[in-house]
Legacy VTK file of the C-alpha trace (Angstrom):
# vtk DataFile Version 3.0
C-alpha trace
ASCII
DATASET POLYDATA
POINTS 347 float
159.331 63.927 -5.029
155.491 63.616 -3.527
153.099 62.367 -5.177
149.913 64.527 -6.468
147.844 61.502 -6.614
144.405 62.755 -4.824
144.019 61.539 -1.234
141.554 58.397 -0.885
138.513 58.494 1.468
140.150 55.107 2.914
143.470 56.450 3.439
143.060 58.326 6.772
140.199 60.054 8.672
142.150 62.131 10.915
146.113 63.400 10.528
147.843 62.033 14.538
146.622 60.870 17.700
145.077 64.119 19.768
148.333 66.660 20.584
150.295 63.833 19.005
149.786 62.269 22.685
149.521 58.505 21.841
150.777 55.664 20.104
147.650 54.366 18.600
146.695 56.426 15.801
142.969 56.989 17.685
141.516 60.119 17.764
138.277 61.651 19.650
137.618 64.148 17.450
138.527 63.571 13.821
138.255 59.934 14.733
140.720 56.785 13.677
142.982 56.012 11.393
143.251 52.671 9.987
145.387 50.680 7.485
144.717 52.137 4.260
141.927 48.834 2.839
141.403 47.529 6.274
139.878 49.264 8.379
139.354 46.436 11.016
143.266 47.817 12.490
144.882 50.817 13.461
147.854 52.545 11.579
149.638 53.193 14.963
150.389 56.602 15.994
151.126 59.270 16.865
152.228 59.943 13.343
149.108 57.621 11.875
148.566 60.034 8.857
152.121 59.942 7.763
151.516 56.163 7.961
148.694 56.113 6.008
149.803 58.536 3.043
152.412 56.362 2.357
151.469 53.447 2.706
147.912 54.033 0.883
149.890 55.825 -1.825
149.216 59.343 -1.564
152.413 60.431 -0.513
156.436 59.350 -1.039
157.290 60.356 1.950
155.650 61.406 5.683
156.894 63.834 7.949
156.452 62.731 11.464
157.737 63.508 14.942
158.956 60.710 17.666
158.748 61.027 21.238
158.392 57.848 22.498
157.949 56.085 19.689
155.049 58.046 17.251
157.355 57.149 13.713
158.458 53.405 14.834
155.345 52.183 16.105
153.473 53.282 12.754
156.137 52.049 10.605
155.916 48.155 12.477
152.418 47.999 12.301
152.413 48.988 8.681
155.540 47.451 6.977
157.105 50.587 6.695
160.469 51.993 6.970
160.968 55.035 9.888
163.939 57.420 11.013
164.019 59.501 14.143
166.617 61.853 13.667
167.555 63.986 16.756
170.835 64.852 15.794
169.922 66.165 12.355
167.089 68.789 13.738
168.083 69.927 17.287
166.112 72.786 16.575
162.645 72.880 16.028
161.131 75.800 15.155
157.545 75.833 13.683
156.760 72.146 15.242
154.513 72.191 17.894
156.223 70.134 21.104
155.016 67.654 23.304
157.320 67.028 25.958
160.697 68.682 24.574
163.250 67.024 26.458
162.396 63.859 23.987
160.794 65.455 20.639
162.278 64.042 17.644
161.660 64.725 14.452
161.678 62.284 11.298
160.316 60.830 8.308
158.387 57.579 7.641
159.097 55.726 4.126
157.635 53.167 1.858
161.056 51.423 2.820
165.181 52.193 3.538
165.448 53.589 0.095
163.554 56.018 0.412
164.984 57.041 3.642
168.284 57.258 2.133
166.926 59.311 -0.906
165.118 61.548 1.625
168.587 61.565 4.025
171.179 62.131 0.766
168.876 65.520 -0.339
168.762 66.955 3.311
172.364 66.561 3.596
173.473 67.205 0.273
175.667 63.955 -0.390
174.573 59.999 -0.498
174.281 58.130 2.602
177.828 56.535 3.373
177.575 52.717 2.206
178.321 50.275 5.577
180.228 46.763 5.611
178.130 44.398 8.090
181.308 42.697 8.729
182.712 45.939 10.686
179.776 45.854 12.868
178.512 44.692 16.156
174.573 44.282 16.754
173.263 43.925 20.452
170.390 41.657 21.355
168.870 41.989 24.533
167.938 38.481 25.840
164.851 36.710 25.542
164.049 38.128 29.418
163.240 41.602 28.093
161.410 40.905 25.310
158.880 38.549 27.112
155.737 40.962 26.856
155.854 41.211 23.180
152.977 39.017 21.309
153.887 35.380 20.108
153.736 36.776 16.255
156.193 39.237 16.978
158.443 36.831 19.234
158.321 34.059 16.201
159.239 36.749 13.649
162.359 37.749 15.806
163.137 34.238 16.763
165.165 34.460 13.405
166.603 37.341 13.862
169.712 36.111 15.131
170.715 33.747 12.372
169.852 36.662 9.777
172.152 39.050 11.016
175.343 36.889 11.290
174.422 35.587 7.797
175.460 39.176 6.905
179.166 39.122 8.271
177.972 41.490 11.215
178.803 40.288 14.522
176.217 39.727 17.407
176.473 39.622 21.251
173.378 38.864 23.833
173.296 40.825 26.791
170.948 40.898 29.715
168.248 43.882 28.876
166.555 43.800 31.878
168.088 47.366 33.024
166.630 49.176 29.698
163.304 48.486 30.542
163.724 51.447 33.329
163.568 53.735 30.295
159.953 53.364 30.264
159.413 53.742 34.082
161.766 57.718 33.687
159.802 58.486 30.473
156.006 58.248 31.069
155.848 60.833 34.035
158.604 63.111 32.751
156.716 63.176 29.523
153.138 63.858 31.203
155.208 66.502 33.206
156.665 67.893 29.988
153.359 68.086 28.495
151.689 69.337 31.366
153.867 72.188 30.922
152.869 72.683 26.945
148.851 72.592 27.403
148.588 74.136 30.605
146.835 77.432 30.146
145.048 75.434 27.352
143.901 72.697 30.300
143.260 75.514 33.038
141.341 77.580 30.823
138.640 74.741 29.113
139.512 71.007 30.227
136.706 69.933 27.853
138.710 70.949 25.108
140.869 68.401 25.356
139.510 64.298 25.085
139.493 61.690 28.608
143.155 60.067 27.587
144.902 63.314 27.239
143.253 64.961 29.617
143.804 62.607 32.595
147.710 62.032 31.309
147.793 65.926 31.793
146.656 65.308 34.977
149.222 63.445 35.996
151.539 65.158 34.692
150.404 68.471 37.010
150.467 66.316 39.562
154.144 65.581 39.473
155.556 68.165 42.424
159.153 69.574 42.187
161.248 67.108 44.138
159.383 64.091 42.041
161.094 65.872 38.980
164.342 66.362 40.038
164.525 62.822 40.804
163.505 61.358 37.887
165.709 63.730 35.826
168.644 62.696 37.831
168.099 59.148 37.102
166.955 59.789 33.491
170.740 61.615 33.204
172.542 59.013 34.722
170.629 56.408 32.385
171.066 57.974 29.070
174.918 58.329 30.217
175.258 54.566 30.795
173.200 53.853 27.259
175.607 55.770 25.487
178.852 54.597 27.426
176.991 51.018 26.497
176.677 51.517 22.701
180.670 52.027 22.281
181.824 52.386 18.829
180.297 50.496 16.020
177.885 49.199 18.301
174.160 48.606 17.225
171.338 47.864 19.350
168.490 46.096 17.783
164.959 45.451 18.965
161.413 44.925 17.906
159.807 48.420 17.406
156.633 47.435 18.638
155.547 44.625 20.679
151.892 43.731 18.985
151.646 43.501 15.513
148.258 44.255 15.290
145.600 47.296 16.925
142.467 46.180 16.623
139.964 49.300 16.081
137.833 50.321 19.056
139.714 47.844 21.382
141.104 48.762 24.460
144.899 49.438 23.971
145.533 50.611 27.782
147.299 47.656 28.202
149.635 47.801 24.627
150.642 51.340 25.667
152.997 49.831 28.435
154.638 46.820 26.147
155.184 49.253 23.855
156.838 52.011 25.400
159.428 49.194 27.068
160.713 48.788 23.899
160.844 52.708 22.124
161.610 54.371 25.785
165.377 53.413 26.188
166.116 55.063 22.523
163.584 58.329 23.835
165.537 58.425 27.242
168.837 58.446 25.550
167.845 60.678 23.031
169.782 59.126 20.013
168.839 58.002 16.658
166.899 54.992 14.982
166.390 53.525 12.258
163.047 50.935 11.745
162.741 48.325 8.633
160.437 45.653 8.039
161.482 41.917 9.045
161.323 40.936 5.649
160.315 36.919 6.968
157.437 38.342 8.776
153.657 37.334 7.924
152.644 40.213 6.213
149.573 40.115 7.707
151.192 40.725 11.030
154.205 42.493 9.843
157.043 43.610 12.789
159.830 45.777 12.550
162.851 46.106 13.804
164.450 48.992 15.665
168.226 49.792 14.854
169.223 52.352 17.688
172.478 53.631 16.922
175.032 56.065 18.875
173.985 59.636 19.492
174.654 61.781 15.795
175.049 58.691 13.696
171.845 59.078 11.769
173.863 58.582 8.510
175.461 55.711 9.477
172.267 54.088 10.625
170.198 54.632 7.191
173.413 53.478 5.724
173.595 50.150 7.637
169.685 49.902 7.207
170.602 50.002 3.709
173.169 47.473 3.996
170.584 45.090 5.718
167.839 45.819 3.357
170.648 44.597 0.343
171.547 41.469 2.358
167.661 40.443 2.993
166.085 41.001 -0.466
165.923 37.808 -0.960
163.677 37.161 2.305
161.403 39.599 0.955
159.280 37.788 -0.865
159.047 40.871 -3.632
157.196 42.889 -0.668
157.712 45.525 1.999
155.340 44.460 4.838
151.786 45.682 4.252
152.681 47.139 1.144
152.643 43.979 -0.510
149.124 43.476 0.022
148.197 47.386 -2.273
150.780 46.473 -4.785
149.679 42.899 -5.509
145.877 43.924 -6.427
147.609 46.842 -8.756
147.113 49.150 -6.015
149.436 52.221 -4.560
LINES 1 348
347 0 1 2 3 4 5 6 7 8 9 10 11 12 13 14 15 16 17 18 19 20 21 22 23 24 25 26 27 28 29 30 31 32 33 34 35 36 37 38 39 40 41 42 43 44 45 46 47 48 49 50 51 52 53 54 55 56 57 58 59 60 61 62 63 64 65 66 67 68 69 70 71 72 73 74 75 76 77 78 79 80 81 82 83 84 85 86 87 88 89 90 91 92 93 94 95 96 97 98 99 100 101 102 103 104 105 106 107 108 109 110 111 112 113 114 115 116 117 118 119 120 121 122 123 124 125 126 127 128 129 130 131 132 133 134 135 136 137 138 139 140 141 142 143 144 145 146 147 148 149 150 151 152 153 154 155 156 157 158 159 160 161 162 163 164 165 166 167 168 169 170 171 172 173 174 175 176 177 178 179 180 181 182 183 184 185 186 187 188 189 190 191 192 193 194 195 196 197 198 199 200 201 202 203 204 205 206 207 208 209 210 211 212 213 214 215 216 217 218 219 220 221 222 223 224 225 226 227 228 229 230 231 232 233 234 235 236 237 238 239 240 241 242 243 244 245 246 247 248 249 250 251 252 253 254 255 256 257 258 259 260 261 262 263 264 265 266 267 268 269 270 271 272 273 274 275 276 277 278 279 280 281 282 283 284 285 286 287 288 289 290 291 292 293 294 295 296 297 298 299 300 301 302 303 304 305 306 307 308 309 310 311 312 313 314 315 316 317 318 319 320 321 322 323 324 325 326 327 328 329 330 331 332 333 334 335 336 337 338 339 340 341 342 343 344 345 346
């Protein structure tokens, strides 16, 4: 069901970062969109409206793609709960791309539930229920992480501990070797999108704003034998990811490595931090799954990332689901940012 409540002037000014080309929820033309009653930080992008219905209360549920990380990134910075689902719409007619070879689309929820109400109607049966105890969860070591902000590193510091209180076992491995994800994605996707825009660009530059327009740029700068190469390496990487996940196997990671985007700052920076941690998921093309950490401040709310094998979206809500039943009682009766609406009788 979505709601008919009427849409709030604070909700959202503008629906997705321009050509849904960013991770910030800004926008040069329609302008920003902030945290539904604060409008001192951004919703995080590229699906920032989808963010921002739900979370502000005028919707249940927000449709959303994710290329490199435009439903997780949204869903950290606002408490919310996020699936990109690859292997449930291979085809996608009627969406307008951005760079194909990693468009994904999804939904963005007030939390799991809803993701598994959304999931059991789309597929016509209830999400499959998942014992923690039959499960292995990855943790890339401390190494990899080191760019993410000290809020979002002291969240995860208990990350550990939480899981294994489930029954689910949990390994460390060195990460260092995802992070080339990030270094594959950003000029295959500017080459991508280069591709998408370019009689648009060629005909009236002006028409699109300074960010996109310089990462088209770059992206028609890219020659032939630069391509190849990267897509060579970008196979042979999302081969080894998915040889790496095995069976069972869930890799976890902070979605997003600030918790916080300060409107009218300069994010130039975040864009990099960020994409280390969404890119190996993008690269490899499978499917994830993002939840609150229930312990975080909810002032500076993170979420986790569950990537999961390539076609398991079911299983992945469902062991979402089977976290979100073992940490209720971390949750101190909220879901991130929500928390904040509901306690002043709000959303």
């Amino acid at each position: 069901e979505i709601s008919t409540r009427d849409w709030s002037s604070d909700v959202c000014s503008s629906d997705l970062n321009e050509h849904a080309y960013g991770l910030t929820g800004e926008n040069p033309w329609w302008g920003d969109c902030t945290v539904p009653g604060d409008a001192s930080r951004l919703t995080g992008g590229s699906s920032s409206g989808a963010a921002a219905s739900v979370l502000g209360g005028a919707a249940d549920v927000g449709l959303g793609t994710d290329t490199g990380g435009s439903l997780r990134v949204p869903a950290s910075l606002c408490g919310l709960a996020s699936l990109r689902a690859p292997g449930w719409f291979a085809r996608h007619e009627g969406v307008r791309p951005l760079a194909p070879s990693f468009d994904a689309l999804g939904w963005i929820s007030r939390d799991v539930e809803g993701l598994a109400n959304v999931a059991g109607r789309l597929r016509g049966e209830p999400v499959a229920r998942v014992d923690a105890a039959d499960v292995e969860v990855v943790l890339p070591d401390v190494g990899f992480l080191a760019e993410c902000d000290g809020d979002v590193m002291a969240a995860w510091a208990g990350v550990r501990g939480e899981i294994e209180a489930t029954g689910a076992r949990v390994r460390i491995e060195a990460g260092d070797w995802l992070g080339r994800a990030a270094g594959l994605f950003g000029p295959l996707q500017a080459r991508e999108a280069w591709r998408v825009h370019e009689q648009a660009m060629e005909r009236d530059p002006g028409a699109f704003g300074d960010v996109v327009r310089q990462r088209l740029a770059w992206g028609r700068s890219i020659d032939a034998t630069e391509e190849n190469m990267l897509r060579v390496e970008a196979r042979a990487f999302r081969q080894a990811m998915r040889e790496w996940m095995g069976t069972r196997r869930v890799l976890a990671l902070p979605a997003c490595a600030v918790t916080r985007l300060a409107s009218g700052g300069d994010h130039v920076g975040a864009r990099g931090r960020i994409l280390r941690l969404t890119t190996p998921a993008s690269v490899a093309g499978l499917p994830v799954v993002t939840q609150p950490l229930p312990w975080a401040d909810a002032t500076h709310p993170v979420g986790i990332q569950w990537i999961g094998r390539e076609n398991e979206e079911g299983f992945m809500v469902g062991w979402a689901a089977c976290m979100d039943r073992a940490w209720s009682g971390s949750r101190r009766g909220q879901h991130g940012q929500n928390a904040t609406r509901r306690s002043r009788g709000e959303g």
